[in-house]
mmCIF file of the N, C-alpha and C atoms, coordinates in Angstrom:
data_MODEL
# 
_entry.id   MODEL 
# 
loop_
_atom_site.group_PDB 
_atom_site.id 
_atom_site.type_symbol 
_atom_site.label_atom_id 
_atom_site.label_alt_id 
_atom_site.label_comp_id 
_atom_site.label_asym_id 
_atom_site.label_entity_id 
_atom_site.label_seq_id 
_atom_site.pdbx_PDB_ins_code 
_atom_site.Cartn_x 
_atom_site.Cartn_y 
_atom_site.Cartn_z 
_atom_site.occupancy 
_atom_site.B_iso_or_equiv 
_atom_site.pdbx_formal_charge 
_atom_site.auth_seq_id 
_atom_site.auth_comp_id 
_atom_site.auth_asym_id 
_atom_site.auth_atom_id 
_atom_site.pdbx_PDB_model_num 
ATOM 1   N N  . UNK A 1 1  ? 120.504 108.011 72.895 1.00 0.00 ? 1  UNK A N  1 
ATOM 2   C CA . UNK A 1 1  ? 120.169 106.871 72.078 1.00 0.00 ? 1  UNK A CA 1 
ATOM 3   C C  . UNK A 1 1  ? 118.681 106.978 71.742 1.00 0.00 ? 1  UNK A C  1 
ATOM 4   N N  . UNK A 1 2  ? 118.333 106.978 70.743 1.00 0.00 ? 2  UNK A N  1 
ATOM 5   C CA . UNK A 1 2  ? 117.012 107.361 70.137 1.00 0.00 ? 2  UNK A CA 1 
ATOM 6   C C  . UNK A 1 2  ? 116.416 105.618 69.943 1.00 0.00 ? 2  UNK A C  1 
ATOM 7   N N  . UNK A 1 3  ? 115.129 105.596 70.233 1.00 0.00 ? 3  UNK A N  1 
ATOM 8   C CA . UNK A 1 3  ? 114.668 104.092 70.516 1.00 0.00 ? 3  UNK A CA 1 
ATOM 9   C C  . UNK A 1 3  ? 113.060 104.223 69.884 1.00 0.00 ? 3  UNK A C  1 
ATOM 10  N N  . UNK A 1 4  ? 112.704 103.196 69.693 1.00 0.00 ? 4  UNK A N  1 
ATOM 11  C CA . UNK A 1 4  ? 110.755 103.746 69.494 1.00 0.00 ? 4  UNK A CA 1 
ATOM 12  C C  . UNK A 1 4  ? 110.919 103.135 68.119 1.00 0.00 ? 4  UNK A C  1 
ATOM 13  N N  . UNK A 1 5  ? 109.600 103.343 67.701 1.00 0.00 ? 5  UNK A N  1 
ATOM 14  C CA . UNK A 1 5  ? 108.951 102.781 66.381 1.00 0.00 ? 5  UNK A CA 1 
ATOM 15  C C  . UNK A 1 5  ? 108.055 103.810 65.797 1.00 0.00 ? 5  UNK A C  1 
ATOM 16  N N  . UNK A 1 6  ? 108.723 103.892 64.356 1.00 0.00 ? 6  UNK A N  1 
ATOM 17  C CA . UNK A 1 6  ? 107.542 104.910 63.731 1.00 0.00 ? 6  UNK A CA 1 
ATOM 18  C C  . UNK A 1 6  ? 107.452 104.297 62.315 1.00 0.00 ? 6  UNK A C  1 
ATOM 19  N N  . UNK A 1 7  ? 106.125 104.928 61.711 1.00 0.00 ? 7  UNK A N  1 
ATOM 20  C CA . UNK A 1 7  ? 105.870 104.563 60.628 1.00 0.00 ? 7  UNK A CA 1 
ATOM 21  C C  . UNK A 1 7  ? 105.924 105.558 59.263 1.00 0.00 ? 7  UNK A C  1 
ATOM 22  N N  . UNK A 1 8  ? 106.465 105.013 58.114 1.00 0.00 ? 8  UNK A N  1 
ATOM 23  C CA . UNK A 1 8  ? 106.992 105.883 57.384 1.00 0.00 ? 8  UNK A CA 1 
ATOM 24  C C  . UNK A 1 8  ? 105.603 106.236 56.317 1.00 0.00 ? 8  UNK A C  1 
ATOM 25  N N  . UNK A 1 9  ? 105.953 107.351 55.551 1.00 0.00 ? 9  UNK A N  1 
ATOM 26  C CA . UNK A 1 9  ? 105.044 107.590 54.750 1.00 0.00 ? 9  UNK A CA 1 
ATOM 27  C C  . UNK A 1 9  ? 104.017 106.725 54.125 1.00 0.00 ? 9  UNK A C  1 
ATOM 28  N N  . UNK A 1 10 ? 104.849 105.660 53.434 1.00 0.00 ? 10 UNK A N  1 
ATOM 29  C CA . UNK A 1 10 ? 103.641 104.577 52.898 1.00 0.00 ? 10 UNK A CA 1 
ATOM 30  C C  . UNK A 1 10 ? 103.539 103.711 54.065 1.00 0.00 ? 10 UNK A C  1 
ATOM 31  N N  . UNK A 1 11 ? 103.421 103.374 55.183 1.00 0.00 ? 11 UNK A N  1 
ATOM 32  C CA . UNK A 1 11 ? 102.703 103.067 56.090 1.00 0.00 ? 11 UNK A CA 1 
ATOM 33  C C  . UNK A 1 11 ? 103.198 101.626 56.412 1.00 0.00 ? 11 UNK A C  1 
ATOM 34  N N  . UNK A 1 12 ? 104.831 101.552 55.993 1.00 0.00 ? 12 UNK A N  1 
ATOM 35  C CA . UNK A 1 12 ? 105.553 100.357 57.125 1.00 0.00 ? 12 UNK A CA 1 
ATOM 36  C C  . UNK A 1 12 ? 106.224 101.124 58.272 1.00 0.00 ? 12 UNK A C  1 
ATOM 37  N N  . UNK A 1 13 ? 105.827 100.098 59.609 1.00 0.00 ? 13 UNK A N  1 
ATOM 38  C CA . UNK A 1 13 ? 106.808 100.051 60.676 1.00 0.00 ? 13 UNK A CA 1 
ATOM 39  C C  . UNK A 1 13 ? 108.035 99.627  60.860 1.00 0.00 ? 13 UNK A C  1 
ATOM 40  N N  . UNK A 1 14 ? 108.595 101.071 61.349 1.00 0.00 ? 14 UNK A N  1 
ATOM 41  C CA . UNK A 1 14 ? 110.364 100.778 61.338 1.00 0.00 ? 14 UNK A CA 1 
ATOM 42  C C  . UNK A 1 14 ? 110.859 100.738 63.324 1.00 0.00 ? 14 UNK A C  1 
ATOM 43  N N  . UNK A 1 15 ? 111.308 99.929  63.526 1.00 0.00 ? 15 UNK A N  1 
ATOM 44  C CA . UNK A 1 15 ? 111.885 100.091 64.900 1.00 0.00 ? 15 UNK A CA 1 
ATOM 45  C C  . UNK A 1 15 ? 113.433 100.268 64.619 1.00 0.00 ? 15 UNK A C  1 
ATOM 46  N N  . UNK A 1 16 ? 113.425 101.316 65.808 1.00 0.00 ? 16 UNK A N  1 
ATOM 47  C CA . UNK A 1 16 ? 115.086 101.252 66.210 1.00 0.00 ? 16 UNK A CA 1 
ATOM 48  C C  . UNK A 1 16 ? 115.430 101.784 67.679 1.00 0.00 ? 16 UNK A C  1 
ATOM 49  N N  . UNK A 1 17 ? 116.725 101.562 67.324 1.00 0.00 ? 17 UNK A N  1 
ATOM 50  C CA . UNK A 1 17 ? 117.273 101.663 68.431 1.00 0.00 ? 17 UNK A CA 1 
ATOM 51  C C  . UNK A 1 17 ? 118.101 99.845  69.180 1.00 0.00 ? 17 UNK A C  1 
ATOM 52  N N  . UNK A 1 18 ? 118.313 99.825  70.574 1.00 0.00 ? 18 UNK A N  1 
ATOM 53  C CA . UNK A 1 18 ? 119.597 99.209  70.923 1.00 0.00 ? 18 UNK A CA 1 
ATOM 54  C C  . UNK A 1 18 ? 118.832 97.442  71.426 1.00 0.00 ? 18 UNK A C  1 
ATOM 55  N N  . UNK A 1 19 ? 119.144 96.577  71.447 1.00 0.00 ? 19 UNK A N  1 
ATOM 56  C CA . UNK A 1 19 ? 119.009 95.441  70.987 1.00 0.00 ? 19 UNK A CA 1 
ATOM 57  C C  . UNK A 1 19 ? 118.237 94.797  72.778 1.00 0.00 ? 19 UNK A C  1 
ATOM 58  N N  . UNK A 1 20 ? 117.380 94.078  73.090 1.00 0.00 ? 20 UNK A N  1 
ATOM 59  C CA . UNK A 1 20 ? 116.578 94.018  74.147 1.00 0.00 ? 20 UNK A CA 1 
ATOM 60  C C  . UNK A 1 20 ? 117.451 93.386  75.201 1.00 0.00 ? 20 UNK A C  1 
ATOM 61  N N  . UNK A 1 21 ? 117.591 94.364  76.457 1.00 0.00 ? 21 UNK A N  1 
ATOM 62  C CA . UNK A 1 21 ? 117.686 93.927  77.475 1.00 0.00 ? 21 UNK A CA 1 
ATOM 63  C C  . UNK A 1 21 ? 119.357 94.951  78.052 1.00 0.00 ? 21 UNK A C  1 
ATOM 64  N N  . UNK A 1 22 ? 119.405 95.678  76.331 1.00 0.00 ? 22 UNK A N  1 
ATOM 65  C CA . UNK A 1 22 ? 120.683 96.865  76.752 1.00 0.00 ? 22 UNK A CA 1 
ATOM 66  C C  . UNK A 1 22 ? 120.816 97.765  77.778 1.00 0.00 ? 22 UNK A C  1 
ATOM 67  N N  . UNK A 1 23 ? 122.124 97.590  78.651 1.00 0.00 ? 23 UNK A N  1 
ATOM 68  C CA . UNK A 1 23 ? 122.163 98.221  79.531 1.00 0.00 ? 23 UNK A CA 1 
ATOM 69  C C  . UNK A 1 23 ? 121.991 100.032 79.549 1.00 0.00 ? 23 UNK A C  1 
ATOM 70  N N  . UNK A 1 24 ? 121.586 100.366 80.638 1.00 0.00 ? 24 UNK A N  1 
ATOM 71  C CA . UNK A 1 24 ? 120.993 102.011 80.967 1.00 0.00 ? 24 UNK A CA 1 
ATOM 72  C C  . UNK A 1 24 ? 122.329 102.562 80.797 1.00 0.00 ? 24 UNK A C  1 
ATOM 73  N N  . UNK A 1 25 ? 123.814 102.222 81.213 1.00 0.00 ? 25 UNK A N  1 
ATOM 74  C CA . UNK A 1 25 ? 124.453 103.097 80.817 1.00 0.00 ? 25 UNK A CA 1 
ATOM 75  C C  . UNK A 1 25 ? 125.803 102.510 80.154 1.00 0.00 ? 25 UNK A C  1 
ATOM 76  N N  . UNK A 1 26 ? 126.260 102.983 79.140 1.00 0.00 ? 26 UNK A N  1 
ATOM 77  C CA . UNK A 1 26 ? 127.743 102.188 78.685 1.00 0.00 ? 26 UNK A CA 1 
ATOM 78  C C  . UNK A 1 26 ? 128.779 103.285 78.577 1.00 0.00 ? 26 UNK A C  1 
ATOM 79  N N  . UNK A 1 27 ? 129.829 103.260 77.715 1.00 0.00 ? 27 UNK A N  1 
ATOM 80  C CA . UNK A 1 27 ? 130.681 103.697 77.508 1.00 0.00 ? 27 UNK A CA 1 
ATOM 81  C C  . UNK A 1 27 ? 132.019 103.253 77.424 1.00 0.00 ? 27 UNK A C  1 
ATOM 82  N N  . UNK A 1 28 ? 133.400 103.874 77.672 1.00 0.00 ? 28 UNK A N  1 
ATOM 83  C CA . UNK A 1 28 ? 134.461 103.179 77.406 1.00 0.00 ? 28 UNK A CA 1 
ATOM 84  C C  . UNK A 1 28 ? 135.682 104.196 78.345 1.00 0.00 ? 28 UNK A C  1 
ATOM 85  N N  . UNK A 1 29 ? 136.645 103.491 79.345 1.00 0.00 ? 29 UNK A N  1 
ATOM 86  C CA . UNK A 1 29 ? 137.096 104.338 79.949 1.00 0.00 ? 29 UNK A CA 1 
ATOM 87  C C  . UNK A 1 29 ? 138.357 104.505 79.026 1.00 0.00 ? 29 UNK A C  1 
ATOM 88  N N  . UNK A 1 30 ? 138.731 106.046 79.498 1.00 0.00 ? 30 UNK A N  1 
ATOM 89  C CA . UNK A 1 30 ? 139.731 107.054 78.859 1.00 0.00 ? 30 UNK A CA 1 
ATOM 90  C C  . UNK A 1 30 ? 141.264 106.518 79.266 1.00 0.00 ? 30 UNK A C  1 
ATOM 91  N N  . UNK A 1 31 ? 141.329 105.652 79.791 1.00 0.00 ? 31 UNK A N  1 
ATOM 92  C CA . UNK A 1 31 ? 142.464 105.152 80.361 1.00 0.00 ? 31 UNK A CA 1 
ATOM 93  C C  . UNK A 1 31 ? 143.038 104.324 79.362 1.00 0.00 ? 31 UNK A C  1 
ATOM 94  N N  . UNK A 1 32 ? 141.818 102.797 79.017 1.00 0.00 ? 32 UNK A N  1 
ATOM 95  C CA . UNK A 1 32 ? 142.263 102.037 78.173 1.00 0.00 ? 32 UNK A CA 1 
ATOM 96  C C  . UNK A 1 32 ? 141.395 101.636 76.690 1.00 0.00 ? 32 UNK A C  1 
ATOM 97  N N  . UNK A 1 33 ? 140.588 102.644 76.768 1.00 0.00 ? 33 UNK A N  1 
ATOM 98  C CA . UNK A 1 33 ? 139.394 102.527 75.831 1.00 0.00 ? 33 UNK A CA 1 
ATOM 99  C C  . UNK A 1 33 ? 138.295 100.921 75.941 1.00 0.00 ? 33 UNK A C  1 
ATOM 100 N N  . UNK A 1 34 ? 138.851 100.154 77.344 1.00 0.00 ? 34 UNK A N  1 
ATOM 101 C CA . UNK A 1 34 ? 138.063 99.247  77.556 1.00 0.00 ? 34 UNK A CA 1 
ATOM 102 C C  . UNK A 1 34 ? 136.695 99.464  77.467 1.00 0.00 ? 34 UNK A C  1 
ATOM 103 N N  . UNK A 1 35 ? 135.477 99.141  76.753 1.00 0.00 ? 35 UNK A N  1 
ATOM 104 C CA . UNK A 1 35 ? 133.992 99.264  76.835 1.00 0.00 ? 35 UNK A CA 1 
ATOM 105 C C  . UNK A 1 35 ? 133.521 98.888  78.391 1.00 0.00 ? 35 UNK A C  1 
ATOM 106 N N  . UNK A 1 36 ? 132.699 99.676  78.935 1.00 0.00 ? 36 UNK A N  1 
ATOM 107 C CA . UNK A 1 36 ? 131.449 99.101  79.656 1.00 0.00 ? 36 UNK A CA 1 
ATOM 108 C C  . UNK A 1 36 ? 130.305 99.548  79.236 1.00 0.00 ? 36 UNK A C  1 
ATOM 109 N N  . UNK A 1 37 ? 129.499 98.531  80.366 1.00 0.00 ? 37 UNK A N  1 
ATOM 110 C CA . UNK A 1 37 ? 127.768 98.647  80.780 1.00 0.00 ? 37 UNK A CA 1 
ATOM 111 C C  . UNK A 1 37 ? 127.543 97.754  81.686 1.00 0.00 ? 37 UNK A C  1 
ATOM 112 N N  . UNK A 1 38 ? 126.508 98.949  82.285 1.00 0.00 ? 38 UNK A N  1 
ATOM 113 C CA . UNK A 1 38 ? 126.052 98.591  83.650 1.00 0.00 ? 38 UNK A CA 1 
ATOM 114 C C  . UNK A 1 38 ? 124.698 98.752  83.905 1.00 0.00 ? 38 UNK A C  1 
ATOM 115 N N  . UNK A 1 39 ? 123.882 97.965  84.285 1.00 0.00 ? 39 UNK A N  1 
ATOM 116 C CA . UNK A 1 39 ? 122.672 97.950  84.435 1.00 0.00 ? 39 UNK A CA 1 
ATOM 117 C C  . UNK A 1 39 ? 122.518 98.650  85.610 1.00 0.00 ? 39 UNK A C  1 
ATOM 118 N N  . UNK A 1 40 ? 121.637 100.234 85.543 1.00 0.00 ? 40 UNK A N  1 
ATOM 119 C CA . UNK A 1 40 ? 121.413 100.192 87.199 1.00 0.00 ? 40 UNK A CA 1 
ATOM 120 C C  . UNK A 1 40 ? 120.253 100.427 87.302 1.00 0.00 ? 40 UNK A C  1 
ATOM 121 N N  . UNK A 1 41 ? 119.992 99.603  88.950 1.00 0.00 ? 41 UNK A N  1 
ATOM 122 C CA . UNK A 1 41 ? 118.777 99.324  89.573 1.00 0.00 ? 41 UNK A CA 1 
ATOM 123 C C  . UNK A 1 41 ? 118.257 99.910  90.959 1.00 0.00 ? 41 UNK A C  1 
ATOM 124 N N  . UNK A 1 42 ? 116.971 99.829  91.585 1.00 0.00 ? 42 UNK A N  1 
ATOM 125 C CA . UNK A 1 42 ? 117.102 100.435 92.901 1.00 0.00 ? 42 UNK A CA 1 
ATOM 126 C C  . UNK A 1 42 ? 117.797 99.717  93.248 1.00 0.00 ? 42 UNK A C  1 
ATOM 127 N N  . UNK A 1 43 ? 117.653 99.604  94.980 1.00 0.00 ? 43 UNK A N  1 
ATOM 128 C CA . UNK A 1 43 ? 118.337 99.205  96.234 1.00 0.00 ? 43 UNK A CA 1 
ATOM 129 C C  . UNK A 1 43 ? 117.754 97.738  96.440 1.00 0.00 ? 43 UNK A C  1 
ATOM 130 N N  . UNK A 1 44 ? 116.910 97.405  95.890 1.00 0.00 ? 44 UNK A N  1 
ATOM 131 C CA . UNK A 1 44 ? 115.989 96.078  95.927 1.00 0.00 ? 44 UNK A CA 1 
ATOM 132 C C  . UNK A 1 44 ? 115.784 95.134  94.137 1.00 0.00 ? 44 UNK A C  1 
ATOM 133 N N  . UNK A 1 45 ? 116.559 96.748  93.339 1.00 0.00 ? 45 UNK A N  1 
ATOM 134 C CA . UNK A 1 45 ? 116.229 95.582  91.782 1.00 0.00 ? 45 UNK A CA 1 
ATOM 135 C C  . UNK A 1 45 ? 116.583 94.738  91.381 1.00 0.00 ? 45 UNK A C  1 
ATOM 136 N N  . UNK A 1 46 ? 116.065 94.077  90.402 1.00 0.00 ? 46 UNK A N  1 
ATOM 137 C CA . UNK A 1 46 ? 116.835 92.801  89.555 1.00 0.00 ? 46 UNK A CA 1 
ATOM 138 C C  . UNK A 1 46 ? 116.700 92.381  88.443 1.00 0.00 ? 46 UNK A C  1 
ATOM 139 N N  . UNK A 1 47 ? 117.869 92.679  87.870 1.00 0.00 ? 47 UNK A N  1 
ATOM 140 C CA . UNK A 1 47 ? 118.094 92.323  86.229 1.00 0.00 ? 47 UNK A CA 1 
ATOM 141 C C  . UNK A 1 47 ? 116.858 91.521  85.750 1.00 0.00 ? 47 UNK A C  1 
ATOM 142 N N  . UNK A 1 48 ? 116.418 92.038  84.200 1.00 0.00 ? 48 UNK A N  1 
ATOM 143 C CA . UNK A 1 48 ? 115.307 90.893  83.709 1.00 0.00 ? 48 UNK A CA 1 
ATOM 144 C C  . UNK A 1 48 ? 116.329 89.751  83.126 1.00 0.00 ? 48 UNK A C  1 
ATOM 145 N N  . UNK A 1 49 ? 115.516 88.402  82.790 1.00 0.00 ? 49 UNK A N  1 
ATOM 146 C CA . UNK A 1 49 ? 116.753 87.575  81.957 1.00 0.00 ? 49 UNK A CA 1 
ATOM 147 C C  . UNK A 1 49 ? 117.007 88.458  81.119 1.00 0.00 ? 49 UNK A C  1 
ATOM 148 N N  . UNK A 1 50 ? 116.589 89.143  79.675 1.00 0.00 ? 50 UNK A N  1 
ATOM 149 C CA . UNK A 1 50 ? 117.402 89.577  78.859 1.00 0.00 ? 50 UNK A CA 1 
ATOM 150 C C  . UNK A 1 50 ? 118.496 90.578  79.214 1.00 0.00 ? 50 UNK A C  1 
ATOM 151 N N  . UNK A 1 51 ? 118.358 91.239  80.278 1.00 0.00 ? 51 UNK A N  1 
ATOM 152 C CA . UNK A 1 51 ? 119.394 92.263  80.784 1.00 0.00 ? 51 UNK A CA 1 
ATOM 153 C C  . UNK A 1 51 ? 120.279 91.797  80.841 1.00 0.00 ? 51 UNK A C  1 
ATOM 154 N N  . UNK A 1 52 ? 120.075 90.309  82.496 1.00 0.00 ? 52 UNK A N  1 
ATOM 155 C CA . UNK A 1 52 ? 121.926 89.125  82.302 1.00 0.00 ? 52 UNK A CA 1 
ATOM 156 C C  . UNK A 1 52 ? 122.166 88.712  81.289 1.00 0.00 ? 52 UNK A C  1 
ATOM 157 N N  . UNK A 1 53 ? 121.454 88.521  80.240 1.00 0.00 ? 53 UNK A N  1 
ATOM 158 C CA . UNK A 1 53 ? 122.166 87.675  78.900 1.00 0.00 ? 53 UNK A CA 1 
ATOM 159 C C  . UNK A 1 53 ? 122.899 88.619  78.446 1.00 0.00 ? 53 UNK A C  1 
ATOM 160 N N  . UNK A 1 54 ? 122.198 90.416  78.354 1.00 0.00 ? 54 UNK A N  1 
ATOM 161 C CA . UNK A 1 54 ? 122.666 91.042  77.641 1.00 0.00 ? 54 UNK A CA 1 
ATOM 162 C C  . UNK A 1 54 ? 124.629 91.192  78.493 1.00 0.00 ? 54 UNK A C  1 
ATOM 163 N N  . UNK A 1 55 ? 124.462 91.630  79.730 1.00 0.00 ? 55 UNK A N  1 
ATOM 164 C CA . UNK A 1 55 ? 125.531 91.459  80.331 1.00 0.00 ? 55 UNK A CA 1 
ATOM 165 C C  . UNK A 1 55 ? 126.334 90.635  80.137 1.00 0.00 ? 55 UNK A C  1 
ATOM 166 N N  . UNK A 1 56 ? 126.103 89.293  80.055 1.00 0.00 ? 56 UNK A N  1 
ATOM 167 C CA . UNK A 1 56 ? 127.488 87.970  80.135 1.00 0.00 ? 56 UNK A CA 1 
ATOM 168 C C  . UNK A 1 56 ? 128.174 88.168  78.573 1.00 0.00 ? 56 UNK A C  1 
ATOM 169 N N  . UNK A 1 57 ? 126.940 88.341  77.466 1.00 0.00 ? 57 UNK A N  1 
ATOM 170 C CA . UNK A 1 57 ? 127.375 88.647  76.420 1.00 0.00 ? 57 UNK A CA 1 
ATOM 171 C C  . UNK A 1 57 ? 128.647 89.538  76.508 1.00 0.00 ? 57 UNK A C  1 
ATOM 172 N N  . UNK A 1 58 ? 128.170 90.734  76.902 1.00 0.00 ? 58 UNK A N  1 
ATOM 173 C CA . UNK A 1 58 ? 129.414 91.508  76.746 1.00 0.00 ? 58 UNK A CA 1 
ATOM 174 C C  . UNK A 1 58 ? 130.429 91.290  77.472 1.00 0.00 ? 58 UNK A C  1 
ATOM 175 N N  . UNK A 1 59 ? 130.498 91.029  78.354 1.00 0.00 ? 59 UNK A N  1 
ATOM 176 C CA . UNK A 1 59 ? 131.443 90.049  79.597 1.00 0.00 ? 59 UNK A CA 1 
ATOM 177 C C  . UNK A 1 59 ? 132.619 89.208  78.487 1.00 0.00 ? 59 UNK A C  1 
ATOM 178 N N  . UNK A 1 60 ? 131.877 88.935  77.635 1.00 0.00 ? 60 UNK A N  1 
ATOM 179 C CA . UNK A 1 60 ? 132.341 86.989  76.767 1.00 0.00 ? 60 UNK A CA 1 
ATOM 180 C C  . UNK A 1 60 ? 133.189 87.675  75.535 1.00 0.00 ? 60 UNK A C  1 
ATOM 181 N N  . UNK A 1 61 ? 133.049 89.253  75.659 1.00 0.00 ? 61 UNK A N  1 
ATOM 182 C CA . UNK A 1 61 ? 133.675 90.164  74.762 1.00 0.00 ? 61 UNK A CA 1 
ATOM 183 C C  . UNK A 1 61 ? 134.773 90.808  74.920 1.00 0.00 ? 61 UNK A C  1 
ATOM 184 N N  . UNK A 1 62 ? 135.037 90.501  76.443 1.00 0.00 ? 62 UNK A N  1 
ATOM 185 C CA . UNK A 1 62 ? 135.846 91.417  76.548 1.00 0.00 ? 62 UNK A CA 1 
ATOM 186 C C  . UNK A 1 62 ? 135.605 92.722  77.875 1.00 0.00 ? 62 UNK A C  1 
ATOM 187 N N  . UNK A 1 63 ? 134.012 93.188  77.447 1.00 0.00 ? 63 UNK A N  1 
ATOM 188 C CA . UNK A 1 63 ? 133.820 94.470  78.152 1.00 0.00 ? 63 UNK A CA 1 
ATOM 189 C C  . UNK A 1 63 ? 133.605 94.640  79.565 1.00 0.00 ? 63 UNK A C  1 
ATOM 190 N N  . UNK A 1 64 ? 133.430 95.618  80.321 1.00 0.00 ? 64 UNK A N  1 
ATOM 191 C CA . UNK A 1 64 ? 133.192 95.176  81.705 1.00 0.00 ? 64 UNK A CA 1 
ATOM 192 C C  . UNK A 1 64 ? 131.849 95.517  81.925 1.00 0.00 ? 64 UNK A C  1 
ATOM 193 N N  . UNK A 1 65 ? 131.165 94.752  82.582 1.00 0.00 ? 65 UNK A N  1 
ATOM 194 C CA . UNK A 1 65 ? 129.845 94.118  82.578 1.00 0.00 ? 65 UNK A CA 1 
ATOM 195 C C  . UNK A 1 65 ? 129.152 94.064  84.070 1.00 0.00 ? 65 UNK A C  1 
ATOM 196 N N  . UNK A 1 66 ? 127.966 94.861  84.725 1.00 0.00 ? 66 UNK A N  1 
ATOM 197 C CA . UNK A 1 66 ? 127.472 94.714  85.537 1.00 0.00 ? 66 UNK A CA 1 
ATOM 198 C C  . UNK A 1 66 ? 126.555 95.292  85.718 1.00 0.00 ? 66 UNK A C  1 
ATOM 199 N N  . UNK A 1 67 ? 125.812 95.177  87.213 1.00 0.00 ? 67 UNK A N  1 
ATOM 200 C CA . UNK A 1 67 ? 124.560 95.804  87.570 1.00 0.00 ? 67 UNK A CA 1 
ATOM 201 C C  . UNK A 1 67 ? 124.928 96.177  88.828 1.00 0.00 ? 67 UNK A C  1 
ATOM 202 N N  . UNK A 1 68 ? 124.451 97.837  89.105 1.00 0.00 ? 68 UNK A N  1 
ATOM 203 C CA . UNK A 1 68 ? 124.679 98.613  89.978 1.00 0.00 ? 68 UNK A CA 1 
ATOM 204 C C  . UNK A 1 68 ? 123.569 98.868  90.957 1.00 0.00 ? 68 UNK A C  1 
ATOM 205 N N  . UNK A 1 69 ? 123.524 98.811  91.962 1.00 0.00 ? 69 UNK A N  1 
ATOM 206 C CA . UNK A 1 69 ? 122.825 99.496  93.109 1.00 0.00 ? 69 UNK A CA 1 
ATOM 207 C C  . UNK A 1 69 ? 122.795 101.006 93.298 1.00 0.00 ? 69 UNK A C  1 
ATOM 208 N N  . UNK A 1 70 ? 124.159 101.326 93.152 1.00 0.00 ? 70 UNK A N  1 
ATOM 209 C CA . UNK A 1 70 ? 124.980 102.504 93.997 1.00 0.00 ? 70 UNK A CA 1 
ATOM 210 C C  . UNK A 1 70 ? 125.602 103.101 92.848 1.00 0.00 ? 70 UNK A C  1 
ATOM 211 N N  . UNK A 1 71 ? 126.414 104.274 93.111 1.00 0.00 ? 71 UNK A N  1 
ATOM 212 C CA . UNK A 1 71 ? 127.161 105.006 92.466 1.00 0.00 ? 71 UNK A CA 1 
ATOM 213 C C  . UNK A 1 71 ? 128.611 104.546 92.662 1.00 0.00 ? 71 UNK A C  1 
ATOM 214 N N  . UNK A 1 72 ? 128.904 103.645 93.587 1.00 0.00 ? 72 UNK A N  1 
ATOM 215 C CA . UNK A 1 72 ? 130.018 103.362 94.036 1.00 0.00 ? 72 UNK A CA 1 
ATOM 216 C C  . UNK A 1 72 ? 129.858 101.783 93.244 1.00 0.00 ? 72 UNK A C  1 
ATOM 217 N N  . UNK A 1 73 ? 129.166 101.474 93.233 1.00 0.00 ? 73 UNK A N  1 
ATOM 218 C CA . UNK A 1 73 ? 128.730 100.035 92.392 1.00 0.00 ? 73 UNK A CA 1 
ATOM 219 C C  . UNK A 1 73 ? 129.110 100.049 91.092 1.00 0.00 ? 73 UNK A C  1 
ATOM 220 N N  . UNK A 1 74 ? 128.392 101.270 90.367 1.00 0.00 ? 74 UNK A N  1 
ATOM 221 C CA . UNK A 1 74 ? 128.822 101.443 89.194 1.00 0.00 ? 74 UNK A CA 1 
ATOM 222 C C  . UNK A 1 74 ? 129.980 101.925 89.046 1.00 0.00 ? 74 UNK A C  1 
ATOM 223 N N  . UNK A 1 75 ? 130.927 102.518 90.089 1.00 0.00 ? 75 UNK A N  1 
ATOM 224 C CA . UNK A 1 75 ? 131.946 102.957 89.481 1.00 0.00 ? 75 UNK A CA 1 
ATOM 225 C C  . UNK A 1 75 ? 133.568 102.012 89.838 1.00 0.00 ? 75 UNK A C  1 
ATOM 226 N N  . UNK A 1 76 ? 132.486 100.647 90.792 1.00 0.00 ? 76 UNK A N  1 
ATOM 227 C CA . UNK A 1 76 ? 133.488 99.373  90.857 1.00 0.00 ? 76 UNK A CA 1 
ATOM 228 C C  . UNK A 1 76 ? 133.878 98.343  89.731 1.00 0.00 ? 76 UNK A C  1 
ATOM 229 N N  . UNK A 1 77 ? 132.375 98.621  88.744 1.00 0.00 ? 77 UNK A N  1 
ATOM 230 C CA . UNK A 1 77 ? 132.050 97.665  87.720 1.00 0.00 ? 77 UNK A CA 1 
ATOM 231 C C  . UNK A 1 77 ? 133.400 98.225  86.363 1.00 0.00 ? 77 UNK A C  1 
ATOM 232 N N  . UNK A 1 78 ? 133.106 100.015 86.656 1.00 0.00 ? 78 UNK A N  1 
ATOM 233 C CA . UNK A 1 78 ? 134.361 100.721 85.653 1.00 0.00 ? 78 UNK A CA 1 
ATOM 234 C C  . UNK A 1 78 ? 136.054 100.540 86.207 1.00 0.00 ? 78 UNK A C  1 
ATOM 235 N N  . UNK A 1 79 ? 136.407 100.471 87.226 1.00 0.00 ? 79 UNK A N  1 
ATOM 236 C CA . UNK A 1 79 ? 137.876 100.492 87.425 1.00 0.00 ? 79 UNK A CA 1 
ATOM 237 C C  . UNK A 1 79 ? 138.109 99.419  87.560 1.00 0.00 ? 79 UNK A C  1 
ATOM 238 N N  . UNK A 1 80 ? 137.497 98.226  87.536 1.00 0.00 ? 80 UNK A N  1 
ATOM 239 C CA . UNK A 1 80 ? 137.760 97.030  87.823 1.00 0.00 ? 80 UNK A CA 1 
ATOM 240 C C  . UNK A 1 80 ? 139.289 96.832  86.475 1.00 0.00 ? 80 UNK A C  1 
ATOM 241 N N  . UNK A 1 81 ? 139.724 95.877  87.247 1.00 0.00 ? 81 UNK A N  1 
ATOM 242 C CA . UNK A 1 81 ? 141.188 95.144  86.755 1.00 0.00 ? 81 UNK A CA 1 
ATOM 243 C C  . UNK A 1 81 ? 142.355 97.065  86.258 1.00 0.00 ? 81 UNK A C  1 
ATOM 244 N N  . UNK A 1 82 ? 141.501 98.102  86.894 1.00 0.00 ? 82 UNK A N  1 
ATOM 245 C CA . UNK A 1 82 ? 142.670 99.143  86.675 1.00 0.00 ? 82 UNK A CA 1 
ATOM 246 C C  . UNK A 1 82 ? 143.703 98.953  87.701 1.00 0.00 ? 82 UNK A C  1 
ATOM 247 N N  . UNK A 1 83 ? 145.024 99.437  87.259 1.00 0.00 ? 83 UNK A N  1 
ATOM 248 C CA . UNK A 1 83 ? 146.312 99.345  88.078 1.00 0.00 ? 83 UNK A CA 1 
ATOM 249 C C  . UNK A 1 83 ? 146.585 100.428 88.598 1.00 0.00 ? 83 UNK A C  1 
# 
C-alpha cells in the first residue's frame, strides 16, 4: 500500500493512500471471502482512537475486526465464527 504526499509538477500537494487510523494488516479469508483487519501491537500496545473507530467501523460492515498482541491473536480475530 503506497501512502505519503508528493507534489506534482506545478506545485500542488497530493496525499494518498488508506484513510487514518487503517489497520497494519487486512485481507479476506479463502474460505468465505469474508474481509479482515487487525491492528497489531506490542505485548503492552493500544489502539489510538482512530484505529478503534477504524475497527468498529468495519465490524458494523460485516468484516472481522481486531487488535492483536500475538500471532495466535491475529489468527483468532481470522477464524472467528469458522465451522
Amino acid at each position: 500500500m503506497n501512502v505519503g504526499l508528493f507534489v506534482t509538477e506545478d506545485g500542488r500537494k497530493i496525499t494518498t493512500g488508506v484513510p487514518k487510523g487503517f489497520s497494519d494488516l487486512f485481507g479476506h479469508r479463502k474460505s468465505d471471502g469474508r474481509a479482515f483487519y487487525i491492528e497489531c501491537k506490542t505485548a503492552i500496545g493500544k489502539p489510538r482512537p482512530e484505529q478503534k473507530i477504524f475497527l468498529e467501523q468495519m465490524r458494523r460492515t460485516g468484516a472481522l475486526a481486531g487488535v492483536a498482541h500475538t500471532v495466535e491473536e491475529a489468527l483468532e480475530i481470522i477464524n472467528e465464527s469458522v465451522k
